[in-house]
C-alpha positions in Angstrom: 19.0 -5.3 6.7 19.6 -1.9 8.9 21.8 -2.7 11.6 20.5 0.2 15.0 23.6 2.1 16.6 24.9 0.2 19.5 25.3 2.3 22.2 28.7 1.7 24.1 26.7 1.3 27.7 24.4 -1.2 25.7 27.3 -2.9 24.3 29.0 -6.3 25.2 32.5 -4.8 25.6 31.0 -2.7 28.6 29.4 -5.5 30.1 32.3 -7.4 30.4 34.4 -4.7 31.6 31.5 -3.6 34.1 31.2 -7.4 35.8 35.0 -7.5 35.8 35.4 -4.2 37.5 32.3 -5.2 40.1 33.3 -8.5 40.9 36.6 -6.8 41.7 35.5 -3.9 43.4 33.1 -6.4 45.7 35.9 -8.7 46.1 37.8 -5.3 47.6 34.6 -4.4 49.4 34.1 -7.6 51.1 38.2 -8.3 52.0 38.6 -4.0 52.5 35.6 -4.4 55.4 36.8 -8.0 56.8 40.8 -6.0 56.8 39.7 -3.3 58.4 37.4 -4.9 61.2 39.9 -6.6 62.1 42.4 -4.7 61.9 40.2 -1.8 64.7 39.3 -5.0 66.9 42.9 -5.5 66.9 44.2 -2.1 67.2 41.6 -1.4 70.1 42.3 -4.4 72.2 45.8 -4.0 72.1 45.5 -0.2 73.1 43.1 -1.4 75.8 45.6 -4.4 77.2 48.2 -1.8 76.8 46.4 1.0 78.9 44.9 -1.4 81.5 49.0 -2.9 81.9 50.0 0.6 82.4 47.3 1.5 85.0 47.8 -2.4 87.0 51.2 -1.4 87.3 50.8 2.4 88.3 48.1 1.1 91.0 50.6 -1.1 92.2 53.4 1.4 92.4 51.3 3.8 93.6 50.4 2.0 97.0 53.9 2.9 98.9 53.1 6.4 98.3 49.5 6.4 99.0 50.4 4.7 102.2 52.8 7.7 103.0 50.8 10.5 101.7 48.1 9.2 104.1 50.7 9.5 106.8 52.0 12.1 105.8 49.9 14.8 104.1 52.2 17.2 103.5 54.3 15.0 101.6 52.5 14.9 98.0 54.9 13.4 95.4 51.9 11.5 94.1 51.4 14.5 91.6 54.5 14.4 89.7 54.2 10.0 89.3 50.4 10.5 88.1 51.7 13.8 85.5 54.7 11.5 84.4 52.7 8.7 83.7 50.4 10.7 81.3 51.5 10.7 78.3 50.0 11.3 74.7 47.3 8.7 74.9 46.3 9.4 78.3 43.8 12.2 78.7 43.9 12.4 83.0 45.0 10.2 85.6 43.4 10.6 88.9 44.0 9.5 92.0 41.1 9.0 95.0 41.7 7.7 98.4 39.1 5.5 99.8 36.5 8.2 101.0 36.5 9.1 97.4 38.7 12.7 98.2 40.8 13.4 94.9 44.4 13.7 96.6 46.4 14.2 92.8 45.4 14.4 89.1 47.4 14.8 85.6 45.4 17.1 84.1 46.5 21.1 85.3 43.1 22.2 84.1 41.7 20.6 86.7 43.9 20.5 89.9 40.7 22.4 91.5 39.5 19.2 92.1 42.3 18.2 94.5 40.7 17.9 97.8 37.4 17.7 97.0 35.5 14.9 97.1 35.4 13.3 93.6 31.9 13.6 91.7 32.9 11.5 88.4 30.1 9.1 88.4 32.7 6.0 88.1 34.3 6.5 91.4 30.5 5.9 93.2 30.5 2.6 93.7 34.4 2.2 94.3 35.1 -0.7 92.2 37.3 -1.5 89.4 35.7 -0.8 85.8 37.1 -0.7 82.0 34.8 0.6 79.3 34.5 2.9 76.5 32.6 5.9 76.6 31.4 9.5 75.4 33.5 12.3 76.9 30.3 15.0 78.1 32.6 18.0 77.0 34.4 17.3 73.5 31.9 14.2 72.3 35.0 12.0 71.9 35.2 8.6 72.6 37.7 7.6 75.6 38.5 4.7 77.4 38.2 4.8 81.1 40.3 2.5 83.4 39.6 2.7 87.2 41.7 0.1 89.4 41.9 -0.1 92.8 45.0 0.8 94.4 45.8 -1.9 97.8 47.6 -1.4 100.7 51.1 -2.2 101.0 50.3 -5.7 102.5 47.3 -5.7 100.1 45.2 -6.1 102.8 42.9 -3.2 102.0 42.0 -0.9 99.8 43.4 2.2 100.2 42.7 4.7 97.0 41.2 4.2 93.2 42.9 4.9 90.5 41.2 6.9 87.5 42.7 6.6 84.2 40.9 8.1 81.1 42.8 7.9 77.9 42.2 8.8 74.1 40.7 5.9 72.1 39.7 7.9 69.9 42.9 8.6 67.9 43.1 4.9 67.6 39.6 5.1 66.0 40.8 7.7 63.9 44.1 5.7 63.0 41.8 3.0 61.6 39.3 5.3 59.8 42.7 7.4 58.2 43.9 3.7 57.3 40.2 2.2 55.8 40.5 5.7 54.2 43.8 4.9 52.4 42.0 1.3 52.0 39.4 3.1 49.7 41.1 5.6 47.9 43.5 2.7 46.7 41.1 0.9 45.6 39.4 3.9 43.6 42.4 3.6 41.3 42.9 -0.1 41.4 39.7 0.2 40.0 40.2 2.4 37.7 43.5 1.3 36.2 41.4 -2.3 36.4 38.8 -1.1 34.4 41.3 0.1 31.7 42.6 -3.3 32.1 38.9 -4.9 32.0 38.3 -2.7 28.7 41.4 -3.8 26.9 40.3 -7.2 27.7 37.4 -7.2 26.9 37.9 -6.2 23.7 40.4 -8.5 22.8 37.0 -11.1 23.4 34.6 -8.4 21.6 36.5 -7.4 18.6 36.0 -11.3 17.1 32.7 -11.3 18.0 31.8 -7.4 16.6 33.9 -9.2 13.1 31.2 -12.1 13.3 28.7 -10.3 13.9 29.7 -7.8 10.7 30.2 -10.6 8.5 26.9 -12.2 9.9 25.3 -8.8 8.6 27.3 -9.2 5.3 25.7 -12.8 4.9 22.4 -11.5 5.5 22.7 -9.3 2.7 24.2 -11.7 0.7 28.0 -10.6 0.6 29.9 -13.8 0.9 33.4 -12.1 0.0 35.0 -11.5 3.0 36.0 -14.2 6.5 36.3 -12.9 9.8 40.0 -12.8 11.0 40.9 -15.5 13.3 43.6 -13.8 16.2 44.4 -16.8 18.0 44.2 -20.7 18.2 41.3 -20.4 21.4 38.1 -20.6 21.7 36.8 -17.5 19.9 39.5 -18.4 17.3 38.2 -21.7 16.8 34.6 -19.6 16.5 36.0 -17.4 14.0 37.5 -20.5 11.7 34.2 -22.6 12.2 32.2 -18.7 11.5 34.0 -19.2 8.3 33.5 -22.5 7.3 29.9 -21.5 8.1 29.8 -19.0 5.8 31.0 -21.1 2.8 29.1 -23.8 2.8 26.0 -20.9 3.3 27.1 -19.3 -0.2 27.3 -23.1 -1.9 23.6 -23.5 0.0 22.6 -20.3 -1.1 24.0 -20.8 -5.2 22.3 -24.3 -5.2 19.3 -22.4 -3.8 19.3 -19.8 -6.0 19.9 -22.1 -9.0 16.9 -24.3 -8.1 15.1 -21.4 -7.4 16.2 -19.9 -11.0 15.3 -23.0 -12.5 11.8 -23.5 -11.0 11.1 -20.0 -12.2 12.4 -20.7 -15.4 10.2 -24.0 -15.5 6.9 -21.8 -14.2 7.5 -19.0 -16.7 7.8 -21.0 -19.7 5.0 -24.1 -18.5 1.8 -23.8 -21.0 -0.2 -24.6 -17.9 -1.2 -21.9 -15.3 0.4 -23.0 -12.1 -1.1 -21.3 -8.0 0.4 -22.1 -4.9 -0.8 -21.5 -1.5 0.0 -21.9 1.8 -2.0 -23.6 4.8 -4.6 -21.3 4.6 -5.5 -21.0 0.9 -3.9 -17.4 0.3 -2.2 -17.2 -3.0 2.2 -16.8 -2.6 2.6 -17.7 -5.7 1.5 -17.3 -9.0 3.4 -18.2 -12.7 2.9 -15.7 -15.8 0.7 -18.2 -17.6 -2.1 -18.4 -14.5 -2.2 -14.3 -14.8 -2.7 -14.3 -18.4 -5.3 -17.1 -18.2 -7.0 -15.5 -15.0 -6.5 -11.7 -16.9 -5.0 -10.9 -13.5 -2.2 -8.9 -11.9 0.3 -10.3 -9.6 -0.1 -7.3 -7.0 -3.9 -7.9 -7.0 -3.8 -11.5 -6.4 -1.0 -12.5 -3.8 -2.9 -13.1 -0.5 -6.1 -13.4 -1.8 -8.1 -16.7 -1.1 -8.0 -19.3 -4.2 -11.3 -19.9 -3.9 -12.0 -16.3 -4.6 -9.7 -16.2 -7.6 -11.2 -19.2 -9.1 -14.4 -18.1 -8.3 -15.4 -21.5 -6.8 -15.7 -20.5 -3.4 -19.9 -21.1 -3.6 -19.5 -24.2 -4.3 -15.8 -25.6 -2.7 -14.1 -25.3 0.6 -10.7 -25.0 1.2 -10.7 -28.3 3.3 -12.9 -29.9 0.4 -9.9 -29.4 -1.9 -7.9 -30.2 0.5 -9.4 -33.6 1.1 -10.5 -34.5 -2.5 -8.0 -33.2 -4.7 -10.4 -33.8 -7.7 -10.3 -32.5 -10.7 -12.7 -29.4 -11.8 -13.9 -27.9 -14.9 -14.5 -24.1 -14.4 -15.9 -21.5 -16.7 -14.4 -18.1 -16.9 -16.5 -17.2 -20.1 -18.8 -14.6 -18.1 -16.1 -13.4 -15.8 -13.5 -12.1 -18.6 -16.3 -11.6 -21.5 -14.8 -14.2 -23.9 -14.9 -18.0 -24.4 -12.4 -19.6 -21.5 -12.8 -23.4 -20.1 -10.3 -23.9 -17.6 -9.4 -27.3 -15.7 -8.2 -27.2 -12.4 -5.9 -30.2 -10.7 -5.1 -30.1 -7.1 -2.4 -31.6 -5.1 -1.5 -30.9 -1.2 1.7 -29.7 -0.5 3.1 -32.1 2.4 6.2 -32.2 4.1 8.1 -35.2 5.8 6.8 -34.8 9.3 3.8 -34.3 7.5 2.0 -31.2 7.9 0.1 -29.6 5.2 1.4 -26.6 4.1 0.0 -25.9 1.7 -2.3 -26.7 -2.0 -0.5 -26.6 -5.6 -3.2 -25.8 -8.3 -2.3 -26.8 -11.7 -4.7 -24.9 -14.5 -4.8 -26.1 -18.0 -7.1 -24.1 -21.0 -9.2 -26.4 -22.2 -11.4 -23.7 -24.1 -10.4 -25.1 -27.7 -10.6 -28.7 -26.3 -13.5 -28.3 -24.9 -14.5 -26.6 -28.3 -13.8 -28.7 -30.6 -15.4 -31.7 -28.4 -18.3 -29.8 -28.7 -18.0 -29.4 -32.6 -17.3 -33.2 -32.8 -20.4 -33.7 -31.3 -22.2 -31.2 -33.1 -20.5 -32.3 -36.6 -21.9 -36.0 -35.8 -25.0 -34.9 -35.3 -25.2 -33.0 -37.9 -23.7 -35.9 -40.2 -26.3 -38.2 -38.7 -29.3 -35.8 -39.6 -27.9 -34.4 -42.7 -27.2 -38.4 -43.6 -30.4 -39.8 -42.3 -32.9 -37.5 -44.2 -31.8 -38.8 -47.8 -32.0 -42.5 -46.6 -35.4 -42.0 -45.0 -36.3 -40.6 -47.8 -34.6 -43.2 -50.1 -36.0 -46.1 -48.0 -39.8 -44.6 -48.4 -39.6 -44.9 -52.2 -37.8 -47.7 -52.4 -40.1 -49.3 -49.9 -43.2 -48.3 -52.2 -41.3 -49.5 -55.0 -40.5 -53.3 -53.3 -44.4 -52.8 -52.2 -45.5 -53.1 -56.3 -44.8 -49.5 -57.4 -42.5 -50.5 -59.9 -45.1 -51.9 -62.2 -46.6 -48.8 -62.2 -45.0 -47.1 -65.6 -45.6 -43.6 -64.0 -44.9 -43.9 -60.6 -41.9 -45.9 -61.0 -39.5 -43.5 -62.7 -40.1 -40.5 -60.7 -39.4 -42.8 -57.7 -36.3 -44.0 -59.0 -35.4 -40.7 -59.9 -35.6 -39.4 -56.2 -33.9 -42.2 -55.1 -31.1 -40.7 -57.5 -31.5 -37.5 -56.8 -30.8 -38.2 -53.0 -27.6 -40.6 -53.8 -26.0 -38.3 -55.4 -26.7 -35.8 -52.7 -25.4 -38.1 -50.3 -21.7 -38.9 -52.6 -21.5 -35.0 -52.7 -21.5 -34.8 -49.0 -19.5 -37.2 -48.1 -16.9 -36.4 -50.9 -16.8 -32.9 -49.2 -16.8 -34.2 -46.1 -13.7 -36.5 -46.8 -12.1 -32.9 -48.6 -12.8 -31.2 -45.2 -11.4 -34.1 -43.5 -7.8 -33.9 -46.0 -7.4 -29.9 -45.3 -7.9 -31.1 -41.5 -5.1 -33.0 -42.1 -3.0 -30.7 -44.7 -2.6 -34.1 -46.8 -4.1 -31.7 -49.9 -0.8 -30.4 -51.9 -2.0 -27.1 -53.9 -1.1 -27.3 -57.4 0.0 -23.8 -58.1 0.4 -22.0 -61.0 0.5 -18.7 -62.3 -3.0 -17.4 -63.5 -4.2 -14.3 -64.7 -6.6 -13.8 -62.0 -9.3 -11.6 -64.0 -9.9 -13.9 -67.0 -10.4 -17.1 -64.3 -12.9 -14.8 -62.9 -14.4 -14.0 -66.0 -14.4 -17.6 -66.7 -16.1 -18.9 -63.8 -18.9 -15.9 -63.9 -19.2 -17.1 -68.3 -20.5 -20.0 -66.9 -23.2 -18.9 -64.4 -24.0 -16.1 -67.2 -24.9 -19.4 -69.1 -27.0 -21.0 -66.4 -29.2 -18.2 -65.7 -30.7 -17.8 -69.3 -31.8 -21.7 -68.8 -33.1 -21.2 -65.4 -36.7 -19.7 -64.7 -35.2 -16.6 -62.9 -33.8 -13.4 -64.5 -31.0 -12.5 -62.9 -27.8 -9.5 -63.8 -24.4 -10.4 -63.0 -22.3 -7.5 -63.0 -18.9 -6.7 -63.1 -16.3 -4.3 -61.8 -13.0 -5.5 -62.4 -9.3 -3.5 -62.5 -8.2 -2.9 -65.9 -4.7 -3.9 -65.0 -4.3 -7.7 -65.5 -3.9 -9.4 -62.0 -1.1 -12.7 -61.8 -1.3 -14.7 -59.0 -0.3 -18.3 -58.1 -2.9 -20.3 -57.1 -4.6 -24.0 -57.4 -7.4 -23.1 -60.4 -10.0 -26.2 -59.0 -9.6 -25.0 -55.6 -10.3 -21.5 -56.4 -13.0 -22.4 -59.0 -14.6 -24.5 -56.4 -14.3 -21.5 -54.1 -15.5 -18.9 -56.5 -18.8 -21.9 -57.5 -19.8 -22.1 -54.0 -19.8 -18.5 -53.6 -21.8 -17.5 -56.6 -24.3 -20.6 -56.6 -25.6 -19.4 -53.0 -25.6 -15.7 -54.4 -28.4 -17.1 -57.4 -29.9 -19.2 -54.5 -30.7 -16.7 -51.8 -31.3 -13.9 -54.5 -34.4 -12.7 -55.7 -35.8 -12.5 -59.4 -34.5 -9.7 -61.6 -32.0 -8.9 -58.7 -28.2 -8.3 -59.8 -25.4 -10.0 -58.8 -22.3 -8.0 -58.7 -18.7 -9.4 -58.9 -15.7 -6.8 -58.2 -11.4 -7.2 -58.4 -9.2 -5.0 -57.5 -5.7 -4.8 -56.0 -3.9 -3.3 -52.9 -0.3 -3.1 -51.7 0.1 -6.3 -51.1 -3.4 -8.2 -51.6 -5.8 -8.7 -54.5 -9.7 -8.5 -53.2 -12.5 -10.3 -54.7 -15.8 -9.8 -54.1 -19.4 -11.0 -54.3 -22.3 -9.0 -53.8 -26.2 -10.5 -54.0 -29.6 -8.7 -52.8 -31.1 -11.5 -51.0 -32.5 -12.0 -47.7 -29.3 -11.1 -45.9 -27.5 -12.9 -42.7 -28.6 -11.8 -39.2 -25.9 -10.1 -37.7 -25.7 -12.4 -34.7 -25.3 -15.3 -37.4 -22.1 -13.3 -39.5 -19.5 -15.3 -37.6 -21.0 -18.5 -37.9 -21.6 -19.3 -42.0 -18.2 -20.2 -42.1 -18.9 -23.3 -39.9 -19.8 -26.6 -41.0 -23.4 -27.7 -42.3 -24.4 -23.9 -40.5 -27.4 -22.6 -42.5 -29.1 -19.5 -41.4 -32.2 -20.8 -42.5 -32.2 -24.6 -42.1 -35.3 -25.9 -43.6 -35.0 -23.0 -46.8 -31.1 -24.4 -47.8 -32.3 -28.2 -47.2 -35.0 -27.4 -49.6 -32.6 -25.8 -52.4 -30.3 -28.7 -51.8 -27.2 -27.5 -50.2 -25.1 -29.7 -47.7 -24.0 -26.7 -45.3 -20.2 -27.5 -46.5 -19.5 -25.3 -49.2 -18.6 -22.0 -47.0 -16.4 -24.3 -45.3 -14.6 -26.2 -47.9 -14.2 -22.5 -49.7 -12.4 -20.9 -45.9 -10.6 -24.0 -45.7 -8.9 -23.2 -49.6 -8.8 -19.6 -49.1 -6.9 -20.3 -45.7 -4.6 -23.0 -47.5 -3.3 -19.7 -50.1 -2.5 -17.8 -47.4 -5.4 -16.0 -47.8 -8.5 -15.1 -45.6 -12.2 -14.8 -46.1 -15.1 -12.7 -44.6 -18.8 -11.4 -45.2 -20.6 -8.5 -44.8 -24.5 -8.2 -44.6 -27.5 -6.4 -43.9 -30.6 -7.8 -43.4 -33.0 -8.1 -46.6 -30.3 -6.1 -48.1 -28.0 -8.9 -49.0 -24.5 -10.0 -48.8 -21.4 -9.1 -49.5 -18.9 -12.4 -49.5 -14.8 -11.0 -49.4 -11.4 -12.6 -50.5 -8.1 -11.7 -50.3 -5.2 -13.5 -51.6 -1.6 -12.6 -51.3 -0.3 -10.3 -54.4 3.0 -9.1 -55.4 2.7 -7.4 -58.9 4.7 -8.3 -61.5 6.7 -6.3 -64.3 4.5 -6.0 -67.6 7.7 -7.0 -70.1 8.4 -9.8 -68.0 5.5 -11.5 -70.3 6.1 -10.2 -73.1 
């Protein structure tokens, strides 16, 4: 699993750090504005009290000499009490008699006032005022104090008082001191972001170790734990983490071996095994269902059932679903070769329930299915091949019970059917009771070493014999190895093999034809051979005359007698020596009837 680069900004480590340092730097927002608030209400009231104290007291001790200068013009001292009680925070003190005349003011720069009558807006309406305001000139905020200056017996009112003074180096004072405020906490917050950091990664380290080890599990690495730091929270994480993590691996072994298991079971089951999930697309698929289906697994996972099996025309998923019954299917056209397949479905259901899925199980019934068909094709062929000779035998021996058996020439040829067809019926069923022993491998072959040309010779002697009794003229020829051929084999078995072969050579051949009869050896085999010129087998029909009571031509063998056994009894004995047997034809050009039999060749002085 790729793990993307986590950027530091993205990271937890920052976040923490960030929320610690913004919680803090909010916390010194909120208390650095309430501070300094307070502190400049504070500072500015008590310059104000302080200021309007000074100026009550001035106005008062001002009065006397107010009183005198009125008197007395010429003596002034009121100049050198206003200039003394200026001092650094007060801008001008000026001092206005009650027709609003300036008689004294601090300020040299402006001692051309004196005299004059007063044109500072304040002095107008000749009452007392304290407020703050803009100085026109310099733009600065001052603080203006204008008190009314009594006579002695404080019966009148005898002057004003004007006192402007500098508030705003007390503004400054508290901007200079919110200024300290904020450059302290610049590097509070720095060195507490440092702090926060370190922190933080005391709390991120453990959790970067899970999550590594997370990763690691993910991938399957179970080897390594995460290290625990402390007995806390996150060190209780880290301990549980591991825990965690071992009782995955034992999960994930018991997993795997059930998984290895169930695979092992699928691989080797004789019986094709689908799986689907909730919608009837193939996720799995065992070795055995690909070789029955002639499929690949990349070509099938995904793909609907349905389609696979090629029963969607006639099934629904939800009909399989619902009637889990069993169904016969026929791959014969779709992979160009003989294939029955039975299909059993089951629902895949969990415990709350829900279907998740459908479990097809397919088993080849193609040789079942075959050889049901051949055990009903063998009865009926019994039955007929049985029946004719009866009905037959029960005609004659009807016609005899009816009075034919006083007749002294009908009565012997009647009887001599009757015979004729009993016998025909013991020779059948004694082959068919030989079939049904090699079926059964309860036939022991009595081997023994036999020079296989002079049993050949033997057998062919005899026929020799037959044909100059019989009405046709046939040739048997022969074309044998000159080297003498030992092989073990049963001698009645193959006699009876070699029999059946040449009497349906003299049966299916033509008058004056030749019969030709080869041996000769290979590596490892010896090869006999049977060659007629007779009608010849249909090509369609070549892989069918070994079957039993097949006859190309049915009504022309029932006529000359034959059960439809003999090629069958003969494959059967050829197929008990180890040996195999085929034929080769051409259409009213004959046949060509093929054995081999095992051959290992044998010294010549080990006979003599």
């Amino acid at each position: 699993m790729k793990q993307q680069k986590l950027r530091f900004f993205s990271s937890v480590h920052f976040k923490i750090a960030l929320v610690f340092v913004l919680l803090l730097m909010i916390s010194i927002q909120i208390i650095g504005a309430i501070f300094i608030r307070e502190l400049e209400s504070s500072t500015i009231q008590t310059f104000e009290e302080n200021i309007t104290s000074q100026v009550d007291s001035l106005a008062t001790n001002l009065s006397n000499d107010l009183t005198k200068h009125q008197e007395n013009p010429k003596e002034n001292n009121l100049k050198r009490t206003l200039v003394e009680f200026a001092k650094s925070d007060i801008l001008e003190a000026r001092l206005v008699d009650d027709k609003g005349i300036v008689i004294a003011t601090s300020d040299p720069n402006l001692q051309g006032d004196v005299g004059k009558k007063n044109d500072y807006e304040s002095f107008n309406s000749f009452t007392q005022k304290k407020e703050e305001r803009k100085d026109p000139v310099t733009g600065d905020r001052v603080y203006v104090n204008i008190q009314q200056v009594y006579s002695p017996t404080g019966n009148a009112v005898i002057g004003f008082l004007y006192v402007k003074s500098d508030i705003e180096s007390k503004y400054r004072q508290v901007s200079d001191i919110a200024l300290i405020f904020f450059y302290a906490s610049m590097i509070a917050l720095v060195f507490s972001l440092l702090i926060a950091l370190l922190v933080a990664r005391t709390i991120t380290k453990p959790i970067g170790e899970m999550k590594q080890q997370a990763v690691r599990i993910a991938n399957g690495d179970y080897s390594r734990q995460v290290e625990v730091y402390g007995k806390d929270e996150l060190g209780q994480l880290g301990e549980t983490f591991n825990e965690l993590s071992a009782r995955i691996e034992e999960a994930q072994e018991t997993m795997d071996a059930e998984r290895r298991r169930l695979d092992s079971v699928l691989s080797h089951m004789t019986d094709g095994v689908i799986g689907t999930d909730r919608r009837g697309n193939i996720i799995l698929i065992n070795e055995t269902a690909l070789t029955l289906l002639q499929v690949q697994m990349q070509d099938v996972l995904g793909e609907s059932i349905l389609s696979l099996l090629d029963i969607e025309d006639d099934y629904t998923f939800r009909a399989l679903l619902e009637e889990q019954e069993e169904i016969l299917i026929d791959f014969s056209e779709k992979i160009d070769e003989a294939m029955m397949l039975r299909a059993e479905f089951s629902m895949i259901r969990r415990e709350s329930g829900f279907i998740s899925g459908l479990v097809c199980v397919l088993h080849d019934v193609t040789e079942k299915e075959k050889d049901e068909e051949e055990r009903r094709q063998f009865v009926s062929n019994v039955s007929h091949e049985l029946r004719t000779p009866l009905t037959s035998m029960r005609s004659y021996i009807e016609a005899l019970n009816d009075g034919a058996w006083q007749d002294p020439e009908v009565a012997p040829a009647f009887l001599k059917v009757t015979q004729e067809e009993t016998n025909r019926m013991i020779r059948m069923i004694n082959d068919l009771l030989q079939l049904s022993r090699m079926d059964a491998n309860k036939i022991e072959l009595k081997l023994e070493l036999v020079n296989l040309n002079e049993l050949f010779n033997y057998v062919i002697d005899r026929f020799d014999m037959l044909i100059k009794d019989s009405d046709k003229n046939y040739e048997i020829k022969r074309e044998f190895t000159k080297r003498s051929i030992w092989v073990e084999i049963d001698t009645d078995r193959m006699i009876q093999v070699f029999d059946n072969i040449l009497n349906n050579a003299m049966k299916y051949s033509p008058s004056g034809g030749t019969i030709t009869c080869r041996l000769l050896e290979t590596h490892k085999n010896v090869i006999l051979s049977i060659s007629d010129e007779g009608l010849g087998i249909p090509k369609q029909n070549l892989g069918k005359v070994f079957d039993r009571f097949y006859r190309v031509d049915k009504a022309r063998s029932r006529a000359m007698g034959g059960s439809g056994l003999g090629l069958a009894i003969s494959k059967e004995s050829v197929k008990a020596h180890g040996g195999s047997i085929w034929v080769e034809s051409e259409e009213d050009r004959g046949s060509t009837f093929f054995i081999s039999l095992p051959y290992e060749p044998y010294e010549e002085d080990l006979w003599e």
